[in-house]
C-alpha positions in Angstrom: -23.0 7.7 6.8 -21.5 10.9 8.0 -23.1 13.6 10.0 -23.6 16.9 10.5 -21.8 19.5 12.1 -23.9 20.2 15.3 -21.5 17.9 17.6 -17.8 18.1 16.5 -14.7 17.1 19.0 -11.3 16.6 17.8 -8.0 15.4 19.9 -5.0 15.5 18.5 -1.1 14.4 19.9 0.2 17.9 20.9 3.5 16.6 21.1 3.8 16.2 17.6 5.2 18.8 15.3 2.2 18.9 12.7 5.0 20.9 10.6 7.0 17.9 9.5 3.9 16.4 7.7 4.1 16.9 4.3 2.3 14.2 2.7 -1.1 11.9 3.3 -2.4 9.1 2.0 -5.7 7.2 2.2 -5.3 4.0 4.2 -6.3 0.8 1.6 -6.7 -1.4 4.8 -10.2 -3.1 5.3 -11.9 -1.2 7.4 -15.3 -2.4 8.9 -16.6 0.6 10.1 -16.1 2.1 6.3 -19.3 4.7 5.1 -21.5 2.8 3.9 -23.0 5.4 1.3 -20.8 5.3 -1.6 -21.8 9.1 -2.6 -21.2 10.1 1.4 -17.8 8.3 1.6 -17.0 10.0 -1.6 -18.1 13.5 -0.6 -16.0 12.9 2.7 -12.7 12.0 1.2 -13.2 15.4 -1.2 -13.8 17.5 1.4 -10.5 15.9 3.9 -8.6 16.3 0.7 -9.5 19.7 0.2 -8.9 20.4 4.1 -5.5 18.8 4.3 -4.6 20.5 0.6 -5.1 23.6 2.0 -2.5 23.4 4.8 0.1 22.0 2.0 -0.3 18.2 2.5 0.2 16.4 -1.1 -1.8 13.1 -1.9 0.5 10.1 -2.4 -0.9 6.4 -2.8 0.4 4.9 0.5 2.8 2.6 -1.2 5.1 6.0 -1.5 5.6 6.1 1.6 3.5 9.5 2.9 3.5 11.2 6.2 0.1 10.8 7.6 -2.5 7.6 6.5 -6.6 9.0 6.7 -9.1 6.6 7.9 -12.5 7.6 7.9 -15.1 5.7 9.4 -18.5 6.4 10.0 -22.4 4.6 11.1 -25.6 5.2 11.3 -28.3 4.7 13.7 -32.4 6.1 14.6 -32.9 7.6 17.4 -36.6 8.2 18.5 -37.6 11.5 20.6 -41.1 12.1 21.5 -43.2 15.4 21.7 -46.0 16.2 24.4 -48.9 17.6 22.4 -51.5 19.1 24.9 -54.5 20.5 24.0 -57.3 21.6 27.1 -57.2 18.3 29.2 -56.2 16.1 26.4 -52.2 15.1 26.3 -51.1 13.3 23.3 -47.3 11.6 22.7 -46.3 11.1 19.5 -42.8 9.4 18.8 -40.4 10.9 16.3 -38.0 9.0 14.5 -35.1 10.3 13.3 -31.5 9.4 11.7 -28.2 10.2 13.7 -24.8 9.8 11.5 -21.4 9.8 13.3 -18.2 10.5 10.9 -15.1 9.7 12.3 -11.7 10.9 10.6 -8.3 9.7 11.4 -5.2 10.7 10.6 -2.0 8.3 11.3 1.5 9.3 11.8 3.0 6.9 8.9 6.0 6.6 10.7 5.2 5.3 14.1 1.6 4.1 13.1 0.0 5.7 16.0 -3.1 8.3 16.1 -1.7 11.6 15.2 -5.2 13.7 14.8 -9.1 12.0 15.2 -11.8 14.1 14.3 -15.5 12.9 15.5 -19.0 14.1 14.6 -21.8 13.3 15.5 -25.5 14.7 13.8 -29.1 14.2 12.4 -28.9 13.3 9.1 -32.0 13.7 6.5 -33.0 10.1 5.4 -34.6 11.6 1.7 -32.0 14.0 1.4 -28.7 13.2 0.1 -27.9 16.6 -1.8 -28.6 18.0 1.6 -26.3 15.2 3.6 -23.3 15.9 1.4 -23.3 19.7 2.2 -23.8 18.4 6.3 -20.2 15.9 5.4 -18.5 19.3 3.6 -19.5 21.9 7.4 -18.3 18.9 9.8 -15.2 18.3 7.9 -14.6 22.0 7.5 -15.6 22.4 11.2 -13.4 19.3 12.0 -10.1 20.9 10.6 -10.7 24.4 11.7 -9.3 22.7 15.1 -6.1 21.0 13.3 -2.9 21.9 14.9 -1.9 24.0 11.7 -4.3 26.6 9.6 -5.1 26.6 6.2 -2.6 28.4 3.8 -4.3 28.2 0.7 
């Protein structure tokens, strides 16, 4: 699953020139820590297209030899927090379970095969929600690329 937007880093290799990248491709390597949701994985690779289209990347398949492979990767896991409910000399605790998604993205220089750009996210996700998950996956990807080394030109 991916998540939301609330904890976003990215890292990039700011001795690369970002410039000479013209064209991506999505990696077709098995990839175990693949999203698991088919309608979040798909939502995530619109919204990375959309990002990297908008700084003039072109989609290739990766036999065509392209400038950057994506990788996204992504988990989920609960994550219980509890709430202190006092009223006069009673004290109550109540646990509250909850669903954190972490969506990583990738981006590989083709020609060296190292990391080039990594994007990481890290959020509450709603569990009965998925219409409200997939707008979560399009602010942290949008939030993600606001840091890419290049704007958006389009």
């Amino acid at each position: 699953m991916a998540a939301a937007a609330q904890g976003v880093t990215v890292d990039y290799n700011h001795k690369l020139d970002f410039s000479r990248f013209h064209t991506y491709a999505w990696g077709e390597q098995q990839n175990a820590n693949q999203i698991m949701s088919p309608s979040l994985a798909q939502e995530t690779q619109n919204q990375v297209n959309s990002q990297l289209q908008a700084r003039g990347l072109m989609l290739r398949q990766e036999r065509e030899a392209p400038d950057l492979i994506v990788v996204t990767s992504g988990g989920m896991k609960p994550q219980t927090s509890y709430k202190l409910w006092r009223t006069g000399d009673l004290v109550s605790i109540t646990p509250d379970t909850s669903s954190v998604g972490t969506l990583i993205v990738d981006l590989y220089d083709a020609n060296n095969k190292r990391l080039a750009w990594r994007g990481v996210a890290q959020g509450a996700l709603n569990q009965g929600n998925s219409n409200e998950n997939r707008q979560l996956v399009e602010k942290t990807v949008t939030s993600m690329f606001q840091k890419y080394p290049l704007p958006a030109t389009k």
